[in-house]
C-alpha positions in Angstrom: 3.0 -7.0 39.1 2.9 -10.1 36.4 6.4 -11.1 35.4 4.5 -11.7 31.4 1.9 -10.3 29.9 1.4 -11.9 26.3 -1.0 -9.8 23.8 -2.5 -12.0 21.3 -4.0 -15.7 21.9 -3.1 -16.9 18.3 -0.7 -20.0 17.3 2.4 -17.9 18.4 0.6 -16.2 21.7 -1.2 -19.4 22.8 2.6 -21.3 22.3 4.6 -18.7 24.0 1.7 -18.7 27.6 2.0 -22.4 27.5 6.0 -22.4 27.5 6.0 -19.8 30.4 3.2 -21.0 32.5 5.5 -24.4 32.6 8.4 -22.1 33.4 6.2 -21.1 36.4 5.9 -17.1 35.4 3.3 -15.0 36.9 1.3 -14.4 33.7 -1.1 -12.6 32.2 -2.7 -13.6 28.9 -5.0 -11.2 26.6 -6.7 -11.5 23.8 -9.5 -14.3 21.9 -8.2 -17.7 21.1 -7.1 -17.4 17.5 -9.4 -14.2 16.4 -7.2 -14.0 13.8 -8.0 -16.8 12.0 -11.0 -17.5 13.2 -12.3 -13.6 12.3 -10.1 -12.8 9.2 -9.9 -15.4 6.8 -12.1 -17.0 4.6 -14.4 -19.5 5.5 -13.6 -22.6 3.8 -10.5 -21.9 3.4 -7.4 -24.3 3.6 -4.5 -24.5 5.0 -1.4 -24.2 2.5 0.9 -25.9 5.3 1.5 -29.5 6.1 -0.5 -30.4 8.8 2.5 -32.3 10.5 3.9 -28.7 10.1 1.3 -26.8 11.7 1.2 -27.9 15.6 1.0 -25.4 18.3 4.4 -25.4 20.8 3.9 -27.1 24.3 7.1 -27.4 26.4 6.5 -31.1 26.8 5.7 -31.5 23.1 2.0 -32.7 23.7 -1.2 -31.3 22.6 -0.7 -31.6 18.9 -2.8 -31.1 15.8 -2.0 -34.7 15.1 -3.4 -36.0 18.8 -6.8 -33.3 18.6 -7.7 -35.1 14.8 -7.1 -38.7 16.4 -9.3 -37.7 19.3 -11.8 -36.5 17.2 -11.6 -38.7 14.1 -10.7 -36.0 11.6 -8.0 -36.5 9.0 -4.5 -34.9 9.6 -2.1 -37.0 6.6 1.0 -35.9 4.8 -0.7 -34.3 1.3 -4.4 -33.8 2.3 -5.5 -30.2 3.1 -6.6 -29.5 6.7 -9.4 -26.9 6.7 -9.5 -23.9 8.2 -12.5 -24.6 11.1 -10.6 -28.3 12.0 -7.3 -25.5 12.8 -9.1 -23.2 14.6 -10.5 -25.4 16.8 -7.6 -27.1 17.6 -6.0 -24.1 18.7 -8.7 -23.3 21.0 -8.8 -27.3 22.2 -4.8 -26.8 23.0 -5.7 -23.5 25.0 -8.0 -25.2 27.2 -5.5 -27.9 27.8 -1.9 -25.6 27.5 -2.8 -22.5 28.8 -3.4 -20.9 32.0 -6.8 -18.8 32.2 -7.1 -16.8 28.8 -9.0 -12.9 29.4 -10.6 -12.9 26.5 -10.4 -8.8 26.7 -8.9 -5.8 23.5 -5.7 -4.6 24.7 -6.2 -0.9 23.7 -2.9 0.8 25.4 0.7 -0.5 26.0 3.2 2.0 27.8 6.1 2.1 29.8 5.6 2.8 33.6 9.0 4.1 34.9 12.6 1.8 34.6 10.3 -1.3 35.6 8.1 -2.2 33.3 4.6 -1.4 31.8 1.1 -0.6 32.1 -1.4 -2.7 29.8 -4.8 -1.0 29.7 -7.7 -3.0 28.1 -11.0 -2.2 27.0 -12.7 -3.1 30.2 -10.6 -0.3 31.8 -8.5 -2.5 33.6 -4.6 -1.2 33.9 -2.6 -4.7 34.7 0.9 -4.0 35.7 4.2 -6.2 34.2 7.8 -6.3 33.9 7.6 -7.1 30.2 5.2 -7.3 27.4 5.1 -10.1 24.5 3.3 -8.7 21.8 2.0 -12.2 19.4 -1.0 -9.4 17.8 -1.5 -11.9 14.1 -1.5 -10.4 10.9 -4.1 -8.0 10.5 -2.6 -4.7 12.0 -0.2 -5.1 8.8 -2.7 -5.6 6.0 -1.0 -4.0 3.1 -3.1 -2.2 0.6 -2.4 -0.9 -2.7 -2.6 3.1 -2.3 -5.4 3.7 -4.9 -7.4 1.6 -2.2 -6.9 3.7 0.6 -9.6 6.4 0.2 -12.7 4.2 -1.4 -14.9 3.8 1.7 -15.4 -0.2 3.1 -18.5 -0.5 0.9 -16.3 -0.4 -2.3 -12.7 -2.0 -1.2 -11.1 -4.2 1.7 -8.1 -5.9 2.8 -8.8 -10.0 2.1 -8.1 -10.6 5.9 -11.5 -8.1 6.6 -13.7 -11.0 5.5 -14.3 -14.3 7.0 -18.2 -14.6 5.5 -18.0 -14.0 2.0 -22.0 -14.5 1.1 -22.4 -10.9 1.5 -20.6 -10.8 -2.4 -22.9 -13.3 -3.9 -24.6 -11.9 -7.3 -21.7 -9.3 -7.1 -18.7 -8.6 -9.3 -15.9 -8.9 -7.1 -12.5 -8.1 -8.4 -9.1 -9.4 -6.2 -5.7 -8.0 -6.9 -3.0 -10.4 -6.1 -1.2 -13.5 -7.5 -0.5 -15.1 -3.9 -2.6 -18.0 -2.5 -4.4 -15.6 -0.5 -5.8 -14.1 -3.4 -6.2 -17.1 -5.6 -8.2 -18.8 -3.0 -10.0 -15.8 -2.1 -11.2 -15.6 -5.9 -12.1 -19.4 -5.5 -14.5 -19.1 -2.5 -15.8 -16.1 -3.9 -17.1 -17.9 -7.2 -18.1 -20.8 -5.4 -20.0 -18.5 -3.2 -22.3 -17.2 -6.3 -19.7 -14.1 -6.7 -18.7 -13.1 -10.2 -14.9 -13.0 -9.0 -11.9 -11.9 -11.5 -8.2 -11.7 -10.3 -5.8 -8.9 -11.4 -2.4 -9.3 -11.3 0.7 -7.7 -12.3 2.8 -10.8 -12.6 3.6 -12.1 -15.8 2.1 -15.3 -14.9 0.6 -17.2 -12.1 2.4 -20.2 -10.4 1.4 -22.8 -8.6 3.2 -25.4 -5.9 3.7 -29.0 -7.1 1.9 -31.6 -5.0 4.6 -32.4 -1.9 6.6 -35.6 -2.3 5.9 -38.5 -0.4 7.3 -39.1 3.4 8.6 -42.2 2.7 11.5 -41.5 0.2 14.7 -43.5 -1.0 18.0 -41.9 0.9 19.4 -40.6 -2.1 16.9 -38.3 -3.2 15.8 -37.3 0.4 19.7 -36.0 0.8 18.9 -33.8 -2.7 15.8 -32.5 -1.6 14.9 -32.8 2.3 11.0 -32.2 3.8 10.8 -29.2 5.7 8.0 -27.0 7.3 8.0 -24.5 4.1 8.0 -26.4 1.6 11.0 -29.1 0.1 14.4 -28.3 -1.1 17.7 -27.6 1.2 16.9 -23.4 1.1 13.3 -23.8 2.5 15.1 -26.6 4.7 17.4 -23.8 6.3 14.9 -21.3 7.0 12.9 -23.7 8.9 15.1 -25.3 11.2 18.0 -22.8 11.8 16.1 -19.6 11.9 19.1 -18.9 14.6 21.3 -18.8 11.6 19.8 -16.4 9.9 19.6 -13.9 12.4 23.3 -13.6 12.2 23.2 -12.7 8.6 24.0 -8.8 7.5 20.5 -6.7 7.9 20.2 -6.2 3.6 20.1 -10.1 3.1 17.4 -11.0 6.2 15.3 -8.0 5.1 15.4 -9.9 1.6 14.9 -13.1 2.4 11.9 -12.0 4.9 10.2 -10.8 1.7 11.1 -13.0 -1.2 12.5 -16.2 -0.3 8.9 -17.4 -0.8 7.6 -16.6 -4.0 3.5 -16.1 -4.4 2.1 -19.3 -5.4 -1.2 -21.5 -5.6 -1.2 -24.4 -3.7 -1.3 -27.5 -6.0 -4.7 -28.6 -4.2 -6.5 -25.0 -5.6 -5.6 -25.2 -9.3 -8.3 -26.7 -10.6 -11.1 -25.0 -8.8 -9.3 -21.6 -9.8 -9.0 -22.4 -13.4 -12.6 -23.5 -14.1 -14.4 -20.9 -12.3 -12.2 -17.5 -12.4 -10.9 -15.3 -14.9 -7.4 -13.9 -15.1 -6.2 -10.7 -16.0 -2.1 -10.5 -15.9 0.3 -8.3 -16.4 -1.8 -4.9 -15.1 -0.9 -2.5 -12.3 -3.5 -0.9 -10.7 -3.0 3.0 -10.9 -6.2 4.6 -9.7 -9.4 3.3 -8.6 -12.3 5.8 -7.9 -16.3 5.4 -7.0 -18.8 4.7 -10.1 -22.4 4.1 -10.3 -22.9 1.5 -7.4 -19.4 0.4 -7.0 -16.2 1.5 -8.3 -13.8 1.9 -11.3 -10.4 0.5 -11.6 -7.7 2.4 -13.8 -5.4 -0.4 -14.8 -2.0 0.3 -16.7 0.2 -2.8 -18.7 3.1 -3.8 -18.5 3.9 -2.8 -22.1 2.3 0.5 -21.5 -1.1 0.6 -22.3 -3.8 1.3 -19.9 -7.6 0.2 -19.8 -10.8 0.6 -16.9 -12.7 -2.3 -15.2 -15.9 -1.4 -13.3 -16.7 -3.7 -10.8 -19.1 -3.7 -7.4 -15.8 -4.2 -5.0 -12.0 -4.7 -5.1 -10.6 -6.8 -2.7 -6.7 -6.3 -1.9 -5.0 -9.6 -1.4 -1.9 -8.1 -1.4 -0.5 -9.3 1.5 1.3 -8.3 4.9 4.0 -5.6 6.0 5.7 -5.6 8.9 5.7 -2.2 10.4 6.1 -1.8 13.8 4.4 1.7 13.3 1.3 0.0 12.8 1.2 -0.9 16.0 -1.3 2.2 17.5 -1.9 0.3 21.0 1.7 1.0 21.6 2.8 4.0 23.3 3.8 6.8 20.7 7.5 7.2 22.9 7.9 3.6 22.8 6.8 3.0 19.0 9.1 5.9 17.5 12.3 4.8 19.3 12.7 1.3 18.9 15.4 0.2 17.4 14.5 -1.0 13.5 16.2 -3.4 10.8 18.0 -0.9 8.2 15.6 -1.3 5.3 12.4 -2.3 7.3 10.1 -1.0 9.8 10.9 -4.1 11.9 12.5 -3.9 15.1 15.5 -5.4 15.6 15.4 -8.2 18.0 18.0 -10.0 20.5 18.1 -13.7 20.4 15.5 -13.5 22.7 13.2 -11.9 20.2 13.7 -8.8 22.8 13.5 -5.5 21.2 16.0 -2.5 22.2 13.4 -1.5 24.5 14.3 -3.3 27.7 10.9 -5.5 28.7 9.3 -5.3 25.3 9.3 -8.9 23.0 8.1 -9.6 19.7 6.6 -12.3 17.8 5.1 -13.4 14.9 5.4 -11.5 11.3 7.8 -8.4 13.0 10.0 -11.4 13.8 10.4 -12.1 10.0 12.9 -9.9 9.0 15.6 -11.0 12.4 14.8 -14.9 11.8 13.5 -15.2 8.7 10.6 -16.5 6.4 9.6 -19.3 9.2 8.3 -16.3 11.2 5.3 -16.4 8.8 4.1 -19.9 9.5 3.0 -21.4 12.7 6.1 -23.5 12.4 7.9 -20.7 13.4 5.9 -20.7 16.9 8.2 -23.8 18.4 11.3 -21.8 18.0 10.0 -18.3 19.3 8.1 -19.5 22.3 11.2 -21.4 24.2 13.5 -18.2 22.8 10.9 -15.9 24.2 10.4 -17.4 27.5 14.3 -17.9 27.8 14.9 -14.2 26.6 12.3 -13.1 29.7 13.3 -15.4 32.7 17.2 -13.4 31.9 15.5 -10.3 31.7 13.6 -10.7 35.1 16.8 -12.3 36.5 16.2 -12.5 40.2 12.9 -10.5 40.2 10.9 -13.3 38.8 7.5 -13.9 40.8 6.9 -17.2 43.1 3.2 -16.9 42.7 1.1 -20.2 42.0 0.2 -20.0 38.4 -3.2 -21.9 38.2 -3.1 -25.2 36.2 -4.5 -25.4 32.8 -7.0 -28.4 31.8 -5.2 -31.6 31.3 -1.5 -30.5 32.6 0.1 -33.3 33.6 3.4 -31.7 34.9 3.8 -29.5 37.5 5.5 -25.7 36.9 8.6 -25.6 38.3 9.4 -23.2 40.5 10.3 -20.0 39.6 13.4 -18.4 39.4 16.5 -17.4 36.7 17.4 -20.0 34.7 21.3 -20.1 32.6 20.7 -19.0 28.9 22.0 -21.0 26.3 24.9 -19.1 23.8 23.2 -16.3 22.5 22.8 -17.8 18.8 23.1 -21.6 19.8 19.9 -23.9 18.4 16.7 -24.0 20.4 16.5 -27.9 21.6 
């Protein structure tokens, strides 16, 4: 019987095993090092965060994206755009180092096993016993797509996150519906890539993120309009650092925030690229799309009312993420239908530590969004969730937490303390 088992070896998965394995739980950790971005994103794709703001959690505060580019003489500076591979193998360099042994297995089945725990079945046919369950499964179970989409077969329309090799579109007209970076920079590669891209969008017009201010910044103005992890400016300032906060705001306004606080935008760094080499089509809905020829037509309707066709050889939806716990088919059908949701969402509600109301079972990652907010999103958000998470378990285990030795990851330097229930902090107090 493991005291954890954490689903998912992404940013918030890899963060939340290296926070318990120092708390000296018997653990259990399923899933390939960051799959998710390693599998469903766009090669050559940047990232939109900071890279100052984009460092896995370790409990000592080591193993950061900052110390893997020193080590290996890549470039990690306030304003320059950190590519997609240099992040994905970081994440993979801080599992080897933070992490106790990774099984890089598919979690197929999650289910509850009496009043004491839960039985994880994998697709090696292995059933592994636990007293509770950190699911940390990324973003692609909650690909939204339009619902003209959702009968053209995979030949004639995906989900942006399906791709990570984009060649297969070259000499093809490739059409991507979205005004978010994810669809900009998906239009981008694409052309780049030989594609004959176009982006539709219903928005009235696209915008784009202004270059971020220098570190170093007179007093005055850094009081008007503080740094933070999302972005500048005292709102994005308070969803990043007191994500505690907004958990204690009324269900309507967290649901809200979850989904707008953060407009679609272009990062500043894509602007050009998209503007020489993509064409634009704004304020059109899509309202049918059916096969044609070799690929597929899109029925488009504007704004104003009028309504026009494009034929193209594939649509790509870049539309985005919803969190719906019902997406989530490797959970148990009792387990899945119960839960306890935020009124307006399909997101469980969550304790302060991130547990839902099914005793055992944790969150984390984008399900998190609408309980602490828009941080949730980002791997920012991992710091918070992984020592709320771990703190949320130990007082769930209480004085049924195993003793077992938890083998040592590469390059620990501390010991794991021994094991046992530790005293939670006040329930909404900040994470230190």
């Amino acid at each position: 019987m493991y005291d954890l088992v954490v689903v998912g070896a992404g940013p918030y998965g890899l963060s939340i095993a290296a926070h318990a394995a120092a708390a000296g739980l018997r653990l259990r950790v399923l899933g390939r090092p960051m799959a998710s971005w390693r599998d469903h994103m766009p090669a050559g794709m940047l990232l939109k965060s900071e890279p100052w703001a984009s460092s896995l959690s370790s409990p000592t505060g080591g193993h950061t994206l900052a110390g893997y580019c020193a080590a290996h003489d890549l470039t990690a500076e306030h304003g320059v755009p950190l590519p997609l591979d240099t992040f994905t193998a970081y994440g993979r360099w801080f599992a080897e180092r933070a992490v106790p042994q990774i099984d890089e297995t598919t979690v197929t089945a999650v289910r509850p096993d009496g009043d004491d725990g839960f039985r994880v079945a994998t697709d090696t046919g292995e059933l592994i016993a636990a007293r509770t369950v950190v699911l940390a499964v990324g973003l692609p179970p909650f690909a939204h797509r339009p619902w003209p989409l959702l009968d053209l077969p995979a030949e004639l329309a995906s989900h942006s996150s399906d791709h990570h090799d984009l060649s297969r579109f070259t000499g093809r007209h490739v059409t991507v519906i979205g005004s978010g970076q994810g669809a900009l920079e998906t239009a981008t590669l694409l052309a780049e890539q030989g594609a004959r891209a176009h982006v539709v969008a219903r928005a009235d017009r696209l915008r784009w993120n202004a270059p971020p201010q220098p570190l170093d910044r007179g007093r005055l103005r850094a009081a008007r309009d503080p740094h933070s992890a999302l972005g500048t400016g005292w709102p994005n300032w308070a969803w990043s650092q007191l994500p505690w906060a907004v958990r204690r705001l009324p269900s309507p306004t967290r649901v809200r925030l979850a989904e707008n606080a953060l407009a679609p935008a272009g990062a500043w760094w894509l602007r050009e690229r998209f503007e020489s080499a993509v064409p634009l089509l704004l304020h059109h809905r899509l309202r049918a799309a059916v096969p044609h020829g070799d690929g597929v037509r899109l029925h488009l309707t504007h704004t104003e009312g009028s309504t026009e066709t494009l034929d193209t050889h594939h649509v790509v939806a870049a539309t985005g993420f919803t969190p719906d716990v019902g997406r989530l088919r490797l959970l148990h059908p009792r387990v899945r239908t119960t839960l306890r949701t935020i009124g307006g969402s399909r997101a469980p509600e969550l304790s302060p530590g991130f547990e839902s109301s099914w005793p055992g079972l944790f969150f984390a990652g984008l399900l998190t969004a609408p309980s602490f907010g828009p941080s949730m999103r980002f791997v920012h958000g991992a710091a918070f969730t992984a020592a709320r998470v771990v703190r949320g378990v130990r007082r769930r285990l209480g004085d049924r937490q195993g003793t077992a030795t938890i083998p040592r990851p590469a390059g620990a330097t501390t010991p794991a303390p021994a094991g046992g229930p530790v005293p939670d902090a006040p329930a909404d107090e900040p994470a230190v």
